[in-house]
C-alpha positions as a Markdown table, in Angstrom:
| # | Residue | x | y | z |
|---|---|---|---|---|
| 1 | Unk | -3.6 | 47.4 | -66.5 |
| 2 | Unk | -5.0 | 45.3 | -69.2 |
| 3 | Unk | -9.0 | 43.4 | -68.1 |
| 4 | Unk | -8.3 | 39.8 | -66.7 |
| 5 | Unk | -10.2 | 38.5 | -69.4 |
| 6 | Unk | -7.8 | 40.3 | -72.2 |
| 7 | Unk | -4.9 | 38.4 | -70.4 |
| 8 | Unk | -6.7 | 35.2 | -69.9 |
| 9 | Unk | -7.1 | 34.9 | -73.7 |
| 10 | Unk | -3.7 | 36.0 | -74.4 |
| 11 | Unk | -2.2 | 32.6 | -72.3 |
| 12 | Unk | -4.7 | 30.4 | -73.5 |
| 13 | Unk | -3.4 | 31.3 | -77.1 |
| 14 | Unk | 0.1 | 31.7 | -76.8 |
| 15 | Unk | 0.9 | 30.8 | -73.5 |
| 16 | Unk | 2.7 | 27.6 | -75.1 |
| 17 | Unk | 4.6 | 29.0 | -77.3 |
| 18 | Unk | 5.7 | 31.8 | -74.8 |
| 19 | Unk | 6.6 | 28.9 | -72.1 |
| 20 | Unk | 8.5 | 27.1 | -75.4 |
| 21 | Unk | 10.6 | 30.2 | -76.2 |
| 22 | Unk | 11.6 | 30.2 | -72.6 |
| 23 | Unk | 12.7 | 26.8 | -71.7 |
| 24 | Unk | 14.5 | 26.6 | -75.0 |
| 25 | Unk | 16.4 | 29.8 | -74.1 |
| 26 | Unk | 17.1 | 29.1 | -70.2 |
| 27 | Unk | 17.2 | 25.6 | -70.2 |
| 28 | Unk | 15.7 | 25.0 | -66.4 |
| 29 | Unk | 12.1 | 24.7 | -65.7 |
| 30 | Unk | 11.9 | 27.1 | -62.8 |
| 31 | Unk | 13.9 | 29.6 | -64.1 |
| 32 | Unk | 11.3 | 30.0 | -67.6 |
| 33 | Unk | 8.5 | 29.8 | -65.2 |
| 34 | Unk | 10.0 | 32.8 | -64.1 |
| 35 | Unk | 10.5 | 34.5 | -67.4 |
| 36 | Unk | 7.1 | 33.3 | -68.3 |
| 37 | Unk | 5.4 | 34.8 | -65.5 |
| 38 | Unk | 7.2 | 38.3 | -65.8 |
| 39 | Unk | 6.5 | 38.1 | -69.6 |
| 40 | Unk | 2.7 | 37.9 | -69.6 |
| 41 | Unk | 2.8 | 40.5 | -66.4 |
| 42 | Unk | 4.4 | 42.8 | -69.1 |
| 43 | Unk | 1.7 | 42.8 | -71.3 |
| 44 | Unk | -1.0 | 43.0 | -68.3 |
| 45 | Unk | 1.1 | 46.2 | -67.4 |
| 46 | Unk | 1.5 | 47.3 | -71.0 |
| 47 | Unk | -2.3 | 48.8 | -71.6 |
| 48 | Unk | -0.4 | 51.1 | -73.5 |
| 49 | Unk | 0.5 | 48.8 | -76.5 |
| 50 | Unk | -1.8 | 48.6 | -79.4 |
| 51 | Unk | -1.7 | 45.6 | -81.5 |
| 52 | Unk | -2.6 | 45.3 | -84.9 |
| 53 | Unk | -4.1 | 41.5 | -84.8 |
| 54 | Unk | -3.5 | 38.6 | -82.7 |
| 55 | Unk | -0.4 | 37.4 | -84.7 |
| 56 | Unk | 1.3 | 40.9 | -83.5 |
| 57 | Unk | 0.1 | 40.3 | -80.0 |
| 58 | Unk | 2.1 | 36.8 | -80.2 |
| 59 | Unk | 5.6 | 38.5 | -81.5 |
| 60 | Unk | 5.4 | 40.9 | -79.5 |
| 61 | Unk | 5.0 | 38.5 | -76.4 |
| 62 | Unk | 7.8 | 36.1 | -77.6 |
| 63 | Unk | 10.0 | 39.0 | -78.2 |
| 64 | Unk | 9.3 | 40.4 | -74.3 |
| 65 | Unk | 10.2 | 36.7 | -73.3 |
| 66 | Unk | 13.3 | 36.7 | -75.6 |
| 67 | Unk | 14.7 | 39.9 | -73.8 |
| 68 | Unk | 13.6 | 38.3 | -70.4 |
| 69 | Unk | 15.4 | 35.2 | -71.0 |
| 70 | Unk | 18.2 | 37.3 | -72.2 |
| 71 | Unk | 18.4 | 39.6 | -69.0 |
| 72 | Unk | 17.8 | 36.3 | -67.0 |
| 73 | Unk | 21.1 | 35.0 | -68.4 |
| 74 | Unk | 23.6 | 37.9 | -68.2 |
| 75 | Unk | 22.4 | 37.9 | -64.1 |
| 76 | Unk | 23.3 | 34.3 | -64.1 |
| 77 | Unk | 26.9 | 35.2 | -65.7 |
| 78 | Unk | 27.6 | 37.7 | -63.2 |
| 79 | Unk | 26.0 | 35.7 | -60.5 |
| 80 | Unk | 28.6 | 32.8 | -58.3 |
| 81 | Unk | 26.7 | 29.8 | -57.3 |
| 82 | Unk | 27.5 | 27.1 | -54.3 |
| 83 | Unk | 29.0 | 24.1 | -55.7 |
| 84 | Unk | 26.4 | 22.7 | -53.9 |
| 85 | Unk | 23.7 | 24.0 | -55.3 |
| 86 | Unk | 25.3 | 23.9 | -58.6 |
| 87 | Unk | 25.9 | 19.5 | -58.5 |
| 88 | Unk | 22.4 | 19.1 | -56.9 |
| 89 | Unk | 20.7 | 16.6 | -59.4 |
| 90 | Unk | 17.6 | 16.8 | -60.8 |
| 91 | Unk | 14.5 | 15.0 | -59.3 |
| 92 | Unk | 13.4 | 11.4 | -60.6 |
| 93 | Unk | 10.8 | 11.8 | -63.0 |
| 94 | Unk | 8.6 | 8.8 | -64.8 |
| 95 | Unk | 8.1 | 11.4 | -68.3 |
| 96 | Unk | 10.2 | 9.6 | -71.2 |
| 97 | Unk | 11.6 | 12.6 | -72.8 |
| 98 | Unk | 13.7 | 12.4 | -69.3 |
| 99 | Unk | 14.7 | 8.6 | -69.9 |
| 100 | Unk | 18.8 | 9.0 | -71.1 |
| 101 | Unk | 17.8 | 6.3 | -73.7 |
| 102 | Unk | 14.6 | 7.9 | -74.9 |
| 103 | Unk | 14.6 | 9.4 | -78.2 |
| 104 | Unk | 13.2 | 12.3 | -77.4 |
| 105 | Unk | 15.7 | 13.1 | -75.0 |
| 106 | Unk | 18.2 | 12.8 | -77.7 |
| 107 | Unk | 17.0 | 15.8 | -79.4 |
| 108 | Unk | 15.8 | 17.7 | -76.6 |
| 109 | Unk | 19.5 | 17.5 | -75.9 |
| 110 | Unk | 20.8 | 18.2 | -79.1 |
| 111 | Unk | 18.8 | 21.4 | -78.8 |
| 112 | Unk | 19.6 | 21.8 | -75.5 |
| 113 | Unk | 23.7 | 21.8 | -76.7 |
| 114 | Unk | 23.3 | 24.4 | -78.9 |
| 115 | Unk | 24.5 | 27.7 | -77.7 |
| 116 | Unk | 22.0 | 30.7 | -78.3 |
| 117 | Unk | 22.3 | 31.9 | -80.8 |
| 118 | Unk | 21.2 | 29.3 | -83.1 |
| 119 | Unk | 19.5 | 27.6 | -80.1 |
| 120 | Unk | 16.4 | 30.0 | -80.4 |
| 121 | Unk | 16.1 | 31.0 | -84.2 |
| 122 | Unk | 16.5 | 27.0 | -84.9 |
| 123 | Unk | 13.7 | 26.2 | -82.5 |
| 124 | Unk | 11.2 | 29.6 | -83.7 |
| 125 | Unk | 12.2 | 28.2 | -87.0 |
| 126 | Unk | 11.6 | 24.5 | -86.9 |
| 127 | Unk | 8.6 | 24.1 | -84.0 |
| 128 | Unk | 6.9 | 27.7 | -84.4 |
| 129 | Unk | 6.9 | 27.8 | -88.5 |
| 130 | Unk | 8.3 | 31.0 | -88.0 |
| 131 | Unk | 10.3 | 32.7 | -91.2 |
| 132 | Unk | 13.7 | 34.1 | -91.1 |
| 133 | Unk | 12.5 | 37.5 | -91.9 |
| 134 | Unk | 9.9 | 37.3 | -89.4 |
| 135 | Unk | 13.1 | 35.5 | -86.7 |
| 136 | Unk | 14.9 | 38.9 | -87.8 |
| 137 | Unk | 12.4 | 41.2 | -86.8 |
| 138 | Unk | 11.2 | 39.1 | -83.6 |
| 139 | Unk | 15.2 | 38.9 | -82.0 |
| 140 | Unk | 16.4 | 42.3 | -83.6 |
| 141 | Unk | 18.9 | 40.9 | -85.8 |
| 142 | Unk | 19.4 | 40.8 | -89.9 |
| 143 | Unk | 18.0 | 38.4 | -91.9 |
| 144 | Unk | 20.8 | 37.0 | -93.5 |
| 145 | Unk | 22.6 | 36.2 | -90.1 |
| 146 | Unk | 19.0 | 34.9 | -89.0 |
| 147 | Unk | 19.6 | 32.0 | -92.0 |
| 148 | Unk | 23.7 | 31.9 | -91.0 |
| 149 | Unk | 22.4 | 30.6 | -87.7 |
| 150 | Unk | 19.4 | 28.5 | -88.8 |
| 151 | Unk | 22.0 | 27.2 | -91.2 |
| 152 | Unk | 24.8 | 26.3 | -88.5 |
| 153 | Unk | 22.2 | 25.6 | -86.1 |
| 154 | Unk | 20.6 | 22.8 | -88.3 |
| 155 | Unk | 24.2 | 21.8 | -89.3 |
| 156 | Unk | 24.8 | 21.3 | -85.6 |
| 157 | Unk | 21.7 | 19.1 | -84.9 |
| 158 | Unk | 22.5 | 16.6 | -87.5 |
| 159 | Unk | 25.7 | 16.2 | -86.5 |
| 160 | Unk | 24.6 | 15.2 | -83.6 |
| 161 | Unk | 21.8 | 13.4 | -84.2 |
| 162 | Unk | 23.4 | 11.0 | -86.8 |
């Protein structure tokens, strides 16, 4: 297991952008807490893994979430919920990105309407500056259809955003 300051430093640096790439993929706060959580217990278990600089520590923890958040969805597909549970509404919240009027909310919408992908190669492309060569290699996936789905992606977000 990796020292508790090793993982402690890994959070504080990318812990945001980890947390991002999750509720960007899942969509529901508590279930990328969950991804989160088992993502950064990964690399405390992974004393194994060598990085070459911090930059390789940080793909290498989106990609772990990516997977997570990937796994996390198939078991939702397979998985029947209550209608109950599935209608319950979301608790009141004062935070204007949850206003429906709120600009904010408009695009966190937009994004949030996108199916995945483009959903996460628009958002690792737009908020984490990340190229689509460098998309390719985080998600697995050839560079040209990493542009074919910024491409449609974008396409998508202005179409709804106008």
């Amino acid at each position: 297991m990796r020292p508790a300051d090793d993982i402690e430093q890994a959070m504080a640096r990318h812990g945001d952008t980890v947390w991002r790439v999750c509720l960007t993929a899942l969509r529901h706060a508590p279930d990328a807490e969950d991804a989160f959580q088992n993502a950064f217990m990964k690399y405390a278990l992974a004393d194994d893994a060598l990085f070459n600089d911090d930059e390789h520590r940080k793909a290498w923890l989106i990609r772990v979430a990516t997977n997570l958040c990937r796994d996390m969805q198939r078991a939702a597909a397979r998985k029947n919920l209550p209608l109950d549970e599935a209608l319950s509404a979301a608790p009141a919240s004062c935070d204007p990105s949850t206003q429906p009027d709120s600009p904010v909310r408009e695009v966190l919408n937009a994004m949030e309407a996108l199916d995945d992908p483009p959903r996460t190669p628009v958002y690792l492309a737009l908020y984490e500056g990340y190229t689509a060569p460098e998309i390719a290699v985080l998600l697995d996936a050839p560079v040209n259809t990493v542009y074919s789905w910024i491409a449609r992606g974008k396409k998508t977000l202005k179409e709804a955003l106008l």
